[in-house]
Backbone as CSV, one residue per row, in Angstrom:
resi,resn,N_x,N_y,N_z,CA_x,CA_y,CA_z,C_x,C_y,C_z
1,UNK,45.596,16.555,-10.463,44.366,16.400,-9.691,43.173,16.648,-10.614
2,UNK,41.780,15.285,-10.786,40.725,15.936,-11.484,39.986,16.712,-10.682
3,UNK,38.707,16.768,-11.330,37.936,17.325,-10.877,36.864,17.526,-9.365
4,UNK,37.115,15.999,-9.347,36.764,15.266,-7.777,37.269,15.388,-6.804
5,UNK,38.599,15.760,-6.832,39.480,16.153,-5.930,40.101,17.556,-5.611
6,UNK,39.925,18.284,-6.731,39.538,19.828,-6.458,38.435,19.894,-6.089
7,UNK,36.813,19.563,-6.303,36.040,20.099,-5.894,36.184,19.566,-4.024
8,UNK,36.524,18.718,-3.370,36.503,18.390,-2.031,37.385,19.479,-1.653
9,UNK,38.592,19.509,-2.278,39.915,20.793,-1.327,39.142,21.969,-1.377
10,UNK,38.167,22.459,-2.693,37.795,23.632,-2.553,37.000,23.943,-1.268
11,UNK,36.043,22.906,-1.392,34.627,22.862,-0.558,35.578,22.512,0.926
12,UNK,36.379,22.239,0.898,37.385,22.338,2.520,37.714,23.467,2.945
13,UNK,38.604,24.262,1.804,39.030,25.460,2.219,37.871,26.206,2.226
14,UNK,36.919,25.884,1.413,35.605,27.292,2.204,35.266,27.265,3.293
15,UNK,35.028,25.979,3.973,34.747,26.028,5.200,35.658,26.452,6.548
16,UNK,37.109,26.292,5.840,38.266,26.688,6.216,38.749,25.985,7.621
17,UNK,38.632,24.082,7.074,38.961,23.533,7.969,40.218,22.791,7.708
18,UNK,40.617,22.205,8.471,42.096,21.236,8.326,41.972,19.929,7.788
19,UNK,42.558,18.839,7.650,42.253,17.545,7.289,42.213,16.995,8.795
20,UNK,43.099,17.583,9.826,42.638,17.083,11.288,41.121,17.606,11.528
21,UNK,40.550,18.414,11.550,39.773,18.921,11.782,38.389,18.126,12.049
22,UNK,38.089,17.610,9.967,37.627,17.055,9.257,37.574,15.393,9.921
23,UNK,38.836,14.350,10.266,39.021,13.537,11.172,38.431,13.937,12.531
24,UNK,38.438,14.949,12.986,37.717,14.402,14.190,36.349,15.018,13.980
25,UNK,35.904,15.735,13.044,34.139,15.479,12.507,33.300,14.356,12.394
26,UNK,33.997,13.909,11.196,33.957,12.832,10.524,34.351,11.276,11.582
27,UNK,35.256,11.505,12.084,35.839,10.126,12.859,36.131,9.587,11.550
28,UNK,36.973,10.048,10.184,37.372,8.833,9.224,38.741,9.360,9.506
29,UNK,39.981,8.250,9.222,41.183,8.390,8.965,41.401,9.553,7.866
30,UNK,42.861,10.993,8.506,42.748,11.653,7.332,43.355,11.068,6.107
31,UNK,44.050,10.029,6.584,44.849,9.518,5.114,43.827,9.002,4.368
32,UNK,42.755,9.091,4.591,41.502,8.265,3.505,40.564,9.856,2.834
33,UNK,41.122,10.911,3.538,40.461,12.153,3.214,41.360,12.817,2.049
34,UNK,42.956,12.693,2.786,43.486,13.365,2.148,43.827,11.863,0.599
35,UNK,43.368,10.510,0.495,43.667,10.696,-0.462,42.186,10.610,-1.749
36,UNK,41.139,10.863,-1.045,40.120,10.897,-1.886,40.404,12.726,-2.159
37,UNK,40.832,13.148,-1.716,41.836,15.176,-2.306,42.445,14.720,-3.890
38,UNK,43.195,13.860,-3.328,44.320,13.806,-4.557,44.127,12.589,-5.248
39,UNK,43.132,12.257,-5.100,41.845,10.829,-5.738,43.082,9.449,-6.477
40,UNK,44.051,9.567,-4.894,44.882,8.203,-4.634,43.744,6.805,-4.322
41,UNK,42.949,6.590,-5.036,41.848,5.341,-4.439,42.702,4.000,-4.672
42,UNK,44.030,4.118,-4.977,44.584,2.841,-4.592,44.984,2.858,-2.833
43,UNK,44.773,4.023,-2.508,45.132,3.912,-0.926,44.117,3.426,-0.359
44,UNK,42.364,3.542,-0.797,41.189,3.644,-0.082,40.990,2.225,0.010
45,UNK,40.348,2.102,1.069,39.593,0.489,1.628,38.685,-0.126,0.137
46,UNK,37.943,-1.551,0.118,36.961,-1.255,-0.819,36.338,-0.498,-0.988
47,UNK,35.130,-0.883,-2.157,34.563,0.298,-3.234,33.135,0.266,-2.458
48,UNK,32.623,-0.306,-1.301,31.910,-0.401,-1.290,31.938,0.483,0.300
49,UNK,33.319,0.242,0.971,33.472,1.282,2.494,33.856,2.775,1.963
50,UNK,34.305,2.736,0.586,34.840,3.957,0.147,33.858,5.164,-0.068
51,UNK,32.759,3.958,-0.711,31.081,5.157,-1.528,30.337,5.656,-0.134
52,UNK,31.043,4.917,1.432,30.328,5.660,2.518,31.388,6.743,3.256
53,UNK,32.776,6.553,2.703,33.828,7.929,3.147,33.690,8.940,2.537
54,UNK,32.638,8.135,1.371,32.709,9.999,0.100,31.209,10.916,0.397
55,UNK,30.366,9.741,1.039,28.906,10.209,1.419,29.177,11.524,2.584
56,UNK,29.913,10.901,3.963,29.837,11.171,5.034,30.916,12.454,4.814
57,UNK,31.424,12.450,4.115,32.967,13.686,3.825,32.585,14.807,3.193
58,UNK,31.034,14.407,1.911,30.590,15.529,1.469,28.895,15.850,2.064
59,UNK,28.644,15.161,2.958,28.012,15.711,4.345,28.285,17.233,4.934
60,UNK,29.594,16.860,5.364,30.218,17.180,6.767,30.738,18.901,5.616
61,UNK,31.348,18.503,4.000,31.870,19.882,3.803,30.339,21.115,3.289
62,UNK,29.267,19.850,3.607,28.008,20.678,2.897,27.513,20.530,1.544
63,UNK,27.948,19.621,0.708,27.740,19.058,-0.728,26.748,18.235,-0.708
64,UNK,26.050,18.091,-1.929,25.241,17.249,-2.278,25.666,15.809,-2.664
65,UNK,25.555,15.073,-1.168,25.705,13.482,-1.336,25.699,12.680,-2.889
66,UNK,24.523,13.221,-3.194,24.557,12.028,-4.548,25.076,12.930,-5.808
67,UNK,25.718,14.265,-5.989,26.069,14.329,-6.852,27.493,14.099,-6.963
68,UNK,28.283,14.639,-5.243,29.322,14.166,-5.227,29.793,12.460,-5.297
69,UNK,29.151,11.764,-4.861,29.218,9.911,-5.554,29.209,9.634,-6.859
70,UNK,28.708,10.721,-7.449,28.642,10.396,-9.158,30.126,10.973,-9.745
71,UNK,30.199,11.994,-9.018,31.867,12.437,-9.406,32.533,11.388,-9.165
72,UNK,32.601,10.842,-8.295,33.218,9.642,-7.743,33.281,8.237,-8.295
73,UNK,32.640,8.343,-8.804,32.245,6.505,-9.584,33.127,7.149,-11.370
74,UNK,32.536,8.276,-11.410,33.366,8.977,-12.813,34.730,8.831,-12.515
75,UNK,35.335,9.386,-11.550,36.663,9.452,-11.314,37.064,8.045,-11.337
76,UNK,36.750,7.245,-10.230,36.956,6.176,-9.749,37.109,4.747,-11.379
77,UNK,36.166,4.955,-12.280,36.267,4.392,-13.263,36.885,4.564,-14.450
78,UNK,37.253,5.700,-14.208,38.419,6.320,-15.347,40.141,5.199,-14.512
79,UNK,39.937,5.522,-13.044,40.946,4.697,-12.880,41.499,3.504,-13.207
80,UNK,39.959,2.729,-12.647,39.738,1.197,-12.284,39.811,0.999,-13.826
81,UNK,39.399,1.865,-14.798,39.990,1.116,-16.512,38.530,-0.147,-17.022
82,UNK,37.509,1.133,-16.424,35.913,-0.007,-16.720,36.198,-1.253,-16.014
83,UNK,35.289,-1.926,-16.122,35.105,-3.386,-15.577,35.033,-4.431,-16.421
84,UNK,35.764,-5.444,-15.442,36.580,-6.964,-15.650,35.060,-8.121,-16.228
85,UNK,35.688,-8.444,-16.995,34.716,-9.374,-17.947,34.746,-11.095,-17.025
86,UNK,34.115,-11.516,-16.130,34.387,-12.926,-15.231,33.498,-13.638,-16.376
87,UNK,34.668,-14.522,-16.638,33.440,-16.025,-17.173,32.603,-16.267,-16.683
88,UNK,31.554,-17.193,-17.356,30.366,-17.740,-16.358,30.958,-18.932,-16.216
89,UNK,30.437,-19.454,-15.114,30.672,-20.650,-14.458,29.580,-21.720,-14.937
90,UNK,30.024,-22.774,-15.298,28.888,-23.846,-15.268,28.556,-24.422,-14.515
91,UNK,26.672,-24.500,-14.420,26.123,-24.650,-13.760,26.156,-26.246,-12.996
92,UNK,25.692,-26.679,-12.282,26.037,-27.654,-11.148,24.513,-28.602,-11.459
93,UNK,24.978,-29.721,-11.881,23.425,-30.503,-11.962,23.117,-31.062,-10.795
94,UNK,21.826,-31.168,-10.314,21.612,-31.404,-9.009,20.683,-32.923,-9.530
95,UNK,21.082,-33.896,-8.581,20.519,-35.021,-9.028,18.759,-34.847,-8.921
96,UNK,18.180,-35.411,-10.095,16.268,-35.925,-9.893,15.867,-36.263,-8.689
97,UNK,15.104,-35.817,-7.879,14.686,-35.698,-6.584,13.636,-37.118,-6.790
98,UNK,13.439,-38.310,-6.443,12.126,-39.150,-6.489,10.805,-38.783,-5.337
99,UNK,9.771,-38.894,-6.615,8.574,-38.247,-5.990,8.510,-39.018,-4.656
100,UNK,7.731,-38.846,-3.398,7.151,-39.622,-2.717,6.123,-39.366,-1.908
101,UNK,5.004,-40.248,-2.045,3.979,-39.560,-2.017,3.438,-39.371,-0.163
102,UNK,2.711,-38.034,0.135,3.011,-37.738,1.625,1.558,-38.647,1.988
103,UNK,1.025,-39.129,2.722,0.113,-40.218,3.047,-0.617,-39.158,3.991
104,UNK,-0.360,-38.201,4.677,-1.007,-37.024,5.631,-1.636,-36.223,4.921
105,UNK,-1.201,-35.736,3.991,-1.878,-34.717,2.975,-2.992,-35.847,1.939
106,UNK,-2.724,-36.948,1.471,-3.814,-37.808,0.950,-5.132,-37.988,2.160
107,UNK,-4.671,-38.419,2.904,-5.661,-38.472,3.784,-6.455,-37.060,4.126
108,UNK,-6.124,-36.188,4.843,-6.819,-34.970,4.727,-7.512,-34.821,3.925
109,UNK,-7.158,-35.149,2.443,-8.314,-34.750,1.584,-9.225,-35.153,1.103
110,UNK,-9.056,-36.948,1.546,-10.186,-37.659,1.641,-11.378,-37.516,2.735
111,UNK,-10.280,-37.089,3.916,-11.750,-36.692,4.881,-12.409,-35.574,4.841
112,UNK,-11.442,-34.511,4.122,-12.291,-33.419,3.584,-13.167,-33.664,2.245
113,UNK,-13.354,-34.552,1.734,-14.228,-34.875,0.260,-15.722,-35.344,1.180
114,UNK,-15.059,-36.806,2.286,-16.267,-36.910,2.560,-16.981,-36.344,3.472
115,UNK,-16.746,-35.196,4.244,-17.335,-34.541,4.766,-18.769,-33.771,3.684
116,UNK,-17.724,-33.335,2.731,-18.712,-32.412,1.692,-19.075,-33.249,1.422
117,UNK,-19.373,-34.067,1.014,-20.134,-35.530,-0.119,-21.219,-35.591,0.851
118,UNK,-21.069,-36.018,2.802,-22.434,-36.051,3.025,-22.783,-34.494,3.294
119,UNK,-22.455,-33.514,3.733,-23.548,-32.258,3.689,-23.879,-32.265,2.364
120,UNK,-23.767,-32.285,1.003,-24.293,-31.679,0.129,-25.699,-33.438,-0.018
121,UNK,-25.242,-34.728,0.227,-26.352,-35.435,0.627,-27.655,-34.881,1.246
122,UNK,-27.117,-34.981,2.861,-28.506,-34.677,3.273,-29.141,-33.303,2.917
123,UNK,-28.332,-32.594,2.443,-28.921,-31.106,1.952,-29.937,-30.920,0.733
124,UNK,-29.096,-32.224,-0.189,-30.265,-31.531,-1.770,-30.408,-33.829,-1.983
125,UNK,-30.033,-34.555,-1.953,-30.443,-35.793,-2.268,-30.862,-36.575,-1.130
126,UNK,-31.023,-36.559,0.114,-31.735,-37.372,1.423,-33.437,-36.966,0.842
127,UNK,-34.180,-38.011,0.484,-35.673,-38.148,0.210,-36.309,-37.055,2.271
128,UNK,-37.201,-36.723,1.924,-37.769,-36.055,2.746,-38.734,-36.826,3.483
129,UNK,-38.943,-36.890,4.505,-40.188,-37.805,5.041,-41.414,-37.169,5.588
130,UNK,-42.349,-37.621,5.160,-43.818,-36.466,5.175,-44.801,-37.553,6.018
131,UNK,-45.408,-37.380,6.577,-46.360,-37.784,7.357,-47.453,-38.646,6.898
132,UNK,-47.643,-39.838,6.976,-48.927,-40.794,6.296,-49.897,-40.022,6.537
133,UNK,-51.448,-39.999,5.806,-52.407,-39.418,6.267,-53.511,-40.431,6.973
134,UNK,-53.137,-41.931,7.020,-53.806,-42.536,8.435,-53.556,-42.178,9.518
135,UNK,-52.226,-41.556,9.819,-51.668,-41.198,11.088,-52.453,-40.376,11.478
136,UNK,-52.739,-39.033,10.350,-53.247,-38.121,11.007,-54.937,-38.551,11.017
137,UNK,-55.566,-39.192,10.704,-57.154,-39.601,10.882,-56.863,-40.126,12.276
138,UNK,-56.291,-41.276,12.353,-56.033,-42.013,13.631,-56.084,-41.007,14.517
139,UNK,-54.927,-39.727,14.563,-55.105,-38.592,15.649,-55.910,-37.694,16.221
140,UNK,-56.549,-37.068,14.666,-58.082,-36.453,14.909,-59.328,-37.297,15.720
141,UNK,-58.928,-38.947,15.531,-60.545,-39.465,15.731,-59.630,-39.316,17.318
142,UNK,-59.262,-39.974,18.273,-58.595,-39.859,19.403,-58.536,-38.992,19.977
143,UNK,-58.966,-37.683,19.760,-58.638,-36.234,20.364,-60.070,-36.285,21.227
144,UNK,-60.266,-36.115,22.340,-61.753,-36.279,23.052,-62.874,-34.911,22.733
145,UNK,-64.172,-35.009,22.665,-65.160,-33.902,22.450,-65.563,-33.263,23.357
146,UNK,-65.453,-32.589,24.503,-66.175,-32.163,25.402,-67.550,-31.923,25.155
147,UNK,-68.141,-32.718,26.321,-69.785,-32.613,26.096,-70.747,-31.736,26.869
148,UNK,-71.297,-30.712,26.507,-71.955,-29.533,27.593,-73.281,-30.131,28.055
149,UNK,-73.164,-30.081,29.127,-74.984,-30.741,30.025,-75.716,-30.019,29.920
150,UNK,-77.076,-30.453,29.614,-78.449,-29.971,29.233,-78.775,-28.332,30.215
151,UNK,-79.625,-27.449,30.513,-79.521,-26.359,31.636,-80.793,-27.129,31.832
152,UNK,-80.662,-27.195,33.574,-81.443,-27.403,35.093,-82.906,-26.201,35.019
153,UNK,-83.714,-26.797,34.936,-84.963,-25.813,34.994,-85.263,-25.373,36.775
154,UNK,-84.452,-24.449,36.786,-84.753,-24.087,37.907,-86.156,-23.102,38.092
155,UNK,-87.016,-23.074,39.026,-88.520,-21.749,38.712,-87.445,-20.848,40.284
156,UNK,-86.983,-19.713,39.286,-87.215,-18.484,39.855,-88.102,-17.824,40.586
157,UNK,-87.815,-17.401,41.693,-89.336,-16.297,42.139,-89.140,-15.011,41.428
158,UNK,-90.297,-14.544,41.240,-90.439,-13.122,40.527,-90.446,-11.838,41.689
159,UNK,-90.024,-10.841,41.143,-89.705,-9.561,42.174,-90.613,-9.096,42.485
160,UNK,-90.958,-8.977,43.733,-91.956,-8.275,44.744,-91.754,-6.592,44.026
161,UNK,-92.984,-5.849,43.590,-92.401,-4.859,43.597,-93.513,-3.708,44.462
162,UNK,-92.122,-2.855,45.351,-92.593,-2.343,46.321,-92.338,-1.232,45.992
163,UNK,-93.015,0.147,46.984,-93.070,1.632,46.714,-91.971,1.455,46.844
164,UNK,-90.732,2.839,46.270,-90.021,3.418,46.046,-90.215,4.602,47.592
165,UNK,-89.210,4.258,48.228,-89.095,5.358,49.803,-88.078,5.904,49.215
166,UNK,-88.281,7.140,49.822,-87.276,8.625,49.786,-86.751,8.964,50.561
167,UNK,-85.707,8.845,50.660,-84.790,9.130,52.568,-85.495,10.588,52.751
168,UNK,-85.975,10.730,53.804,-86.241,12.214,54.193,-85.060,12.923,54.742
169,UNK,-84.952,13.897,55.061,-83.824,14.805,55.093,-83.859,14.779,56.250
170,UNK,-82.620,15.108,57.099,-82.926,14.861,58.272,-82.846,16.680,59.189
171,UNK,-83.537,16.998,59.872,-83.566,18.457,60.760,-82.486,19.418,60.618
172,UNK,-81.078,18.902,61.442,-79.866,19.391,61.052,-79.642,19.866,60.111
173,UNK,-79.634,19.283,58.897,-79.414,19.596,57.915,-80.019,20.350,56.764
174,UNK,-81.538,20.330,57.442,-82.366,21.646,56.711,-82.669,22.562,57.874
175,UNK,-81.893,22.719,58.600,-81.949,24.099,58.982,-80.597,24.870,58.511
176,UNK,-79.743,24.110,58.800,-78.369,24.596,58.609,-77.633,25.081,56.735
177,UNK,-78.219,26.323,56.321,-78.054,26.414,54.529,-76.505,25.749,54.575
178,UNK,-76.677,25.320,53.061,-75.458,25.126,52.873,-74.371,26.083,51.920
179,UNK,-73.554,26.201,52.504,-72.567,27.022,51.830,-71.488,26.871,50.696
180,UNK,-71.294,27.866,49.637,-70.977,26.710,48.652,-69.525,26.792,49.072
181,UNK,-68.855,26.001,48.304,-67.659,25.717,48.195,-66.555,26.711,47.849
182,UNK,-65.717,27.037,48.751,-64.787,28.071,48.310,-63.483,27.469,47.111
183,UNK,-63.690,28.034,45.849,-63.253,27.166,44.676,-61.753,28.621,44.694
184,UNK,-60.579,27.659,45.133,-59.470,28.381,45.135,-58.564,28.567,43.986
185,UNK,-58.415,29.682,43.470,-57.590,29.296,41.680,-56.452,29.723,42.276
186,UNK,-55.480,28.973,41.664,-54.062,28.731,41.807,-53.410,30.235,41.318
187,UNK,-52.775,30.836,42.058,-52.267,32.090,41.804,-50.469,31.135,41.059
188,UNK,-50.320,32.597,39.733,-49.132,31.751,39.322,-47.925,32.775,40.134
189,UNK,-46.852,31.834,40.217,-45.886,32.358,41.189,-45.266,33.570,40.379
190,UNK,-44.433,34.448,40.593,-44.018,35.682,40.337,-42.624,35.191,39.407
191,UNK,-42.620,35.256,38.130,-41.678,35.066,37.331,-39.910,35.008,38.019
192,UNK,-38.842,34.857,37.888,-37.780,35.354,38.948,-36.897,35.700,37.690
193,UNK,-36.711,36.846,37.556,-35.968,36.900,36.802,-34.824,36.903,36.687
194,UNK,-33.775,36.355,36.012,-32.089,35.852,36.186,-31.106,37.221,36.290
195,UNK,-30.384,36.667,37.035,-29.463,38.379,37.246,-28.831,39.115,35.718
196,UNK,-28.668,39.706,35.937,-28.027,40.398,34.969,-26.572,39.326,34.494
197,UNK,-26.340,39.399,33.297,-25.407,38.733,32.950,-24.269,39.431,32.950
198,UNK,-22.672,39.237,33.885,-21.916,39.985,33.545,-21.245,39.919,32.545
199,UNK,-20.614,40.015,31.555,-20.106,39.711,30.243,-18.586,40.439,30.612
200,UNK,-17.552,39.152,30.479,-16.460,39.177,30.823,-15.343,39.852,29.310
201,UNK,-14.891,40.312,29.513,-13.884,40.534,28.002,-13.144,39.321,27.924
202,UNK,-13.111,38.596,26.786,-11.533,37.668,27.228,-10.606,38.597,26.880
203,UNK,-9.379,37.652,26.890,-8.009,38.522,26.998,-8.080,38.525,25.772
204,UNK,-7.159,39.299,25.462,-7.084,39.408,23.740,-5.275,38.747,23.765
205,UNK,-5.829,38.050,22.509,-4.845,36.923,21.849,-3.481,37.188,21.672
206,UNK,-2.514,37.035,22.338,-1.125,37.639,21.689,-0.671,37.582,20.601
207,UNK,-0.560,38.290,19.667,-0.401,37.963,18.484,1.573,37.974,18.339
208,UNK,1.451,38.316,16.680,3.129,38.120,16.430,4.062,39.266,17.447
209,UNK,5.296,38.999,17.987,5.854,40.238,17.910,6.198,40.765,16.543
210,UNK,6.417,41.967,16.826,6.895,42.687,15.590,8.188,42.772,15.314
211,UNK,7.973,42.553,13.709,8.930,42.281,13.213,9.854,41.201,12.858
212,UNK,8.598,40.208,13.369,8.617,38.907,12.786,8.378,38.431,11.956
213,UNK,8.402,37.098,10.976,8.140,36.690,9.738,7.415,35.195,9.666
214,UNK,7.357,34.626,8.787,6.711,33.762,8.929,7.758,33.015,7.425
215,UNK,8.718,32.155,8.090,9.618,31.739,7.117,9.413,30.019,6.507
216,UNK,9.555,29.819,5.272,9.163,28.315,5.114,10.097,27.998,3.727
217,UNK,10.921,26.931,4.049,11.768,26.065,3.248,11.288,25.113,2.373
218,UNK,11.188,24.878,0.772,10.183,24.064,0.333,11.727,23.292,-0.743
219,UNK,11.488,22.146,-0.520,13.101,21.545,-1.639,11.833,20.763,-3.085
220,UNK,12.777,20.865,-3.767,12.475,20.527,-5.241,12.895,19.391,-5.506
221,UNK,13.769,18.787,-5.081,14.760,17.598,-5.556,15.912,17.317,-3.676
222,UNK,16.442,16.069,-4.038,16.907,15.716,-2.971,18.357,16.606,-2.555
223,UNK,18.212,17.342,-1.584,19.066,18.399,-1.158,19.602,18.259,0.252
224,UNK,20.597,18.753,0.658,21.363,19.413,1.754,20.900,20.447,2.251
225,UNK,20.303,21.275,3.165,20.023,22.725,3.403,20.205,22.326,4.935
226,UNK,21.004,24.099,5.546,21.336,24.127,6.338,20.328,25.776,7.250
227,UNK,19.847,26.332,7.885,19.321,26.922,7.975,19.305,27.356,9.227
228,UNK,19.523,28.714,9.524,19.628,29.656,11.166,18.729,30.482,11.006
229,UNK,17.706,30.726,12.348,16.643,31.584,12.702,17.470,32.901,13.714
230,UNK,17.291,33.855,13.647,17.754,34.561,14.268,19.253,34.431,15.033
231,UNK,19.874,33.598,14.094,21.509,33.491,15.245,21.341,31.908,15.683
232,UNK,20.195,31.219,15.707,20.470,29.763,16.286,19.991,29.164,15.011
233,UNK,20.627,27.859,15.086,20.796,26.693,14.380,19.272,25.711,14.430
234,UNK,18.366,26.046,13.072,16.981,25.057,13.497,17.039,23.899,12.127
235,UNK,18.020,23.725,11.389,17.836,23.094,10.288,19.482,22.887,9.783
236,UNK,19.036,21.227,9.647,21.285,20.843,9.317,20.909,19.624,9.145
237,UNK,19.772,19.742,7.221,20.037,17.662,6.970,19.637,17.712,6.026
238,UNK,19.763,16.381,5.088,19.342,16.382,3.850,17.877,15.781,3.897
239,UNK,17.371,16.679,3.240,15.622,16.630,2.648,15.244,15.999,1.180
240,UNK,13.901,15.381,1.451,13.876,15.171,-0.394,13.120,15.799,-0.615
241,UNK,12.850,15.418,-1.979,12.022,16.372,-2.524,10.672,16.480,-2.464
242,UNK,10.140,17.934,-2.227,8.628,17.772,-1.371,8.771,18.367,-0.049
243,UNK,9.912,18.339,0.189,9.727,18.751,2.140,9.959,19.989,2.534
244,UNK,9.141,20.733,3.367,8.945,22.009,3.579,9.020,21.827,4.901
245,UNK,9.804,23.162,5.214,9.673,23.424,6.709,10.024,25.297,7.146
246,UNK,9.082,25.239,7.998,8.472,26.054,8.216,9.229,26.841,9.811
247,UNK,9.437,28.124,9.956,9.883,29.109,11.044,8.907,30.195,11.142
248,UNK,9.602,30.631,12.898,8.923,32.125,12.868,10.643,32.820,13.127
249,UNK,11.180,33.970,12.765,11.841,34.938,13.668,11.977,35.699,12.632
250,UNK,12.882,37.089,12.891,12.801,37.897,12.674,13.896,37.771,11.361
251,UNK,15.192,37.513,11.343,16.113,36.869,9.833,15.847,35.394,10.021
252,UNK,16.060,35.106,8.750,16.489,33.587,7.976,18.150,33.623,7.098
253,UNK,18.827,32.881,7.513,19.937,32.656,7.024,19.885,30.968,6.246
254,UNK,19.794,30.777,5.040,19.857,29.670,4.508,20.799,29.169,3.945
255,UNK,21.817,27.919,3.802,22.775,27.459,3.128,22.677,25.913,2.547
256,UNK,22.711,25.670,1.359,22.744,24.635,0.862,23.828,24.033,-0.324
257,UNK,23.833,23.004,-0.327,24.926,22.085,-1.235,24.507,22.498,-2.843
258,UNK,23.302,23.163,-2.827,22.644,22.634,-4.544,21.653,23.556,-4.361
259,UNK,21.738,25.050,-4.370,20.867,26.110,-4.296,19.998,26.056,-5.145
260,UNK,20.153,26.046,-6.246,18.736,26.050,-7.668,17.525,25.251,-7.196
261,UNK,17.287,23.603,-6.015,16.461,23.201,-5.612,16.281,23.437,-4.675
262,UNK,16.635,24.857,-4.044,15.765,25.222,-2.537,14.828,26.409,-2.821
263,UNK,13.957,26.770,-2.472,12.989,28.011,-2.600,12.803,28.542,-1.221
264,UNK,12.616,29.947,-0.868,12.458,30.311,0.079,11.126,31.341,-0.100
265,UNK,10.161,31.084,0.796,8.782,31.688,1.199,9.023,32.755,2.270
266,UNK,8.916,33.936,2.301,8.610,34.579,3.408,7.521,35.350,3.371
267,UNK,6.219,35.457,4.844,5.111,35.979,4.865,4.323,35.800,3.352
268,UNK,4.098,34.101,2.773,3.610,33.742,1.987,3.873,34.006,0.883
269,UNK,4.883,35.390,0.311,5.597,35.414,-0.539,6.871,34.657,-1.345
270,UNK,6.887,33.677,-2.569,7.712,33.105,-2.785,8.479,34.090,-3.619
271,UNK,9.966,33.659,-2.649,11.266,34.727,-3.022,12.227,34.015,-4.313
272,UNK,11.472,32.490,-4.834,12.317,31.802,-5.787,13.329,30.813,-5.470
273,UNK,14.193,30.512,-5.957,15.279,29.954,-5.601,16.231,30.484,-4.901
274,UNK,16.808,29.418,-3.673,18.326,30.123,-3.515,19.583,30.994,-3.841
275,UNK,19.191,30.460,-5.145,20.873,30.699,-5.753,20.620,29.629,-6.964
276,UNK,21.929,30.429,-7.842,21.827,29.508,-8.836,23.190,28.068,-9.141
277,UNK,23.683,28.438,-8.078,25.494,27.896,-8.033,24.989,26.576,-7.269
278,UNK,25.894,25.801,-7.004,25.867,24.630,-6.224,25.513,24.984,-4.855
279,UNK,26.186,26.027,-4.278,26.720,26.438,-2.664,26.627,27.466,-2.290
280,UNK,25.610,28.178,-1.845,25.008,29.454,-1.892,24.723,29.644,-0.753
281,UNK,24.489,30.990,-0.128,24.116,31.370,0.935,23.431,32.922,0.976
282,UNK,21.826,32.649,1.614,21.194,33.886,1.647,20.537,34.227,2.985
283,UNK,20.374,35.338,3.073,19.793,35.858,4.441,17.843,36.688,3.764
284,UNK,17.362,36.514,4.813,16.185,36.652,4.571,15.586,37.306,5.764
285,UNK,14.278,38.676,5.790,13.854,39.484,4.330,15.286,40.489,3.755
């Protein structure tokens, strides 16, 4: 057995499952499990259903997909004895196609030429036509003058001018003084002043419970990580690289295929890497 096939039995027995087990995870035949174990790939389907039994198998035991495929193509080509040299085939002459010319597309572009041919005409070469200047004499003399009539000597009479009479006052009214005017100033209305403001407390904000954390997953490269918040399951997939994700509870339990590219943050403190092994597992603070 190489190396490809110990590392799957190992990464089986850690998890400490069966090859039935694994079949009904997986839904693959175990005879295609057990013989990518003992890396029988003359038993396996093609090379091309095979590179998705080795994806989905080192899924399921928690391995890193693409490093385990590279074991695999290593193994797999040590078997297969490199690759088969195919002649080239000669090529196939395809008979000279004769031009023929499309009469729809000629036309179009004749009626598109002469379209432009006359706008750019009447635009910059159509002569301009300007107005004779008999026309306009002819028009001025034709326009009629209105003629104003002489003024009518009429003789005005002149103004009689007579004394100036003074209404006399009449009795009533000079006996009776007059009283002056009661001049009323606007009193301004009485300010109202606004009630007292009651000023409410708000509630105050619930903050963390205690003894909580503030946990965040950041991957380096394309990884597997598996990850439990307090006892439940919030993280079970492969991430690339760049992707962070973020918890609150009180532990962090982290597990991944390829520890050296996971880092773990808690309460903004970076704690480093996982682990330095392929398959590591840490609890956090």
């Amino acid at each position: 057995m190489g190396e490809f096939g110990e590392l799957l039995r190992n990464a089986r027995a850690y998890r400490g499952v069966s090859l039935v087990d694994a079949e009904r995870a997986t839904r693959i035949n175990r005879r295609y499990l057990a013989a990518l174990e003992q890396e029988a790939f003359d038993q396996l389907p093609p090379l091309t259903y095979a590179r998705g039994i080795v994806r989905i198998y080192a899924q399921y035991l928690g391995l890193d997909p693409v490093t385990v495929l590279a074991k695999f193509e290593e193994a797999h080509g040590q078997r297969s004895m490199g690759f088969r040299v195919v002649p080239a085939v000669r090529p196939v002459q395809e008979p000279l196609m004769h031009w023929a010319p499309n009469f729809a597309v000629i036309a179009f572009m004749l009626a598109i030429s002469a379209i432009v041919f006359a706008l750019v005409y009447t635009t910059y070469l159509a002569p301009r036509q300007q107005p004779t200047p008999t026309l306009l004499a002819s028009t001025e003399n034709t326009t009629p003058v209105p003629t104003v009539p002489p003024p009518l000597n009429v003789d005005t009479p002149e103004p009689i001018n007579s004394p100036a009479v003074s209404p006399s006052p009449s009795p009533a009214a000079s006996a009776t003084p007059t009283a002056p005017l009661a001049t009323t100033t606007p009193t301004a209305a009485p300010e109202e002043t606004p009630p007292p403001s009651v000023e409410s407390n708000p509630p105050p904000t619930p903050g963390a419970r205690s003894g909580e954390h503030l946990f965040e997953i950041v991957t380096t490269g394309r990884v597997w990580v598996q990850a439990t918040v307090d006892g439940h399951l919030v993280l079970a997939e492969t991430l690339d690289a760049g992707a962070r994700r973020t918890f609150r509870g009180q532990t962090l339990t982290v597990s991944s295929g390829n520890a050296p590219l996971v880092r773990v943050i808690v309460d903004g403190e970076d704690q480093g890497p996982l682990g330095q092994r392929w398959d590591q597992t840490a609890t956090y603070p």
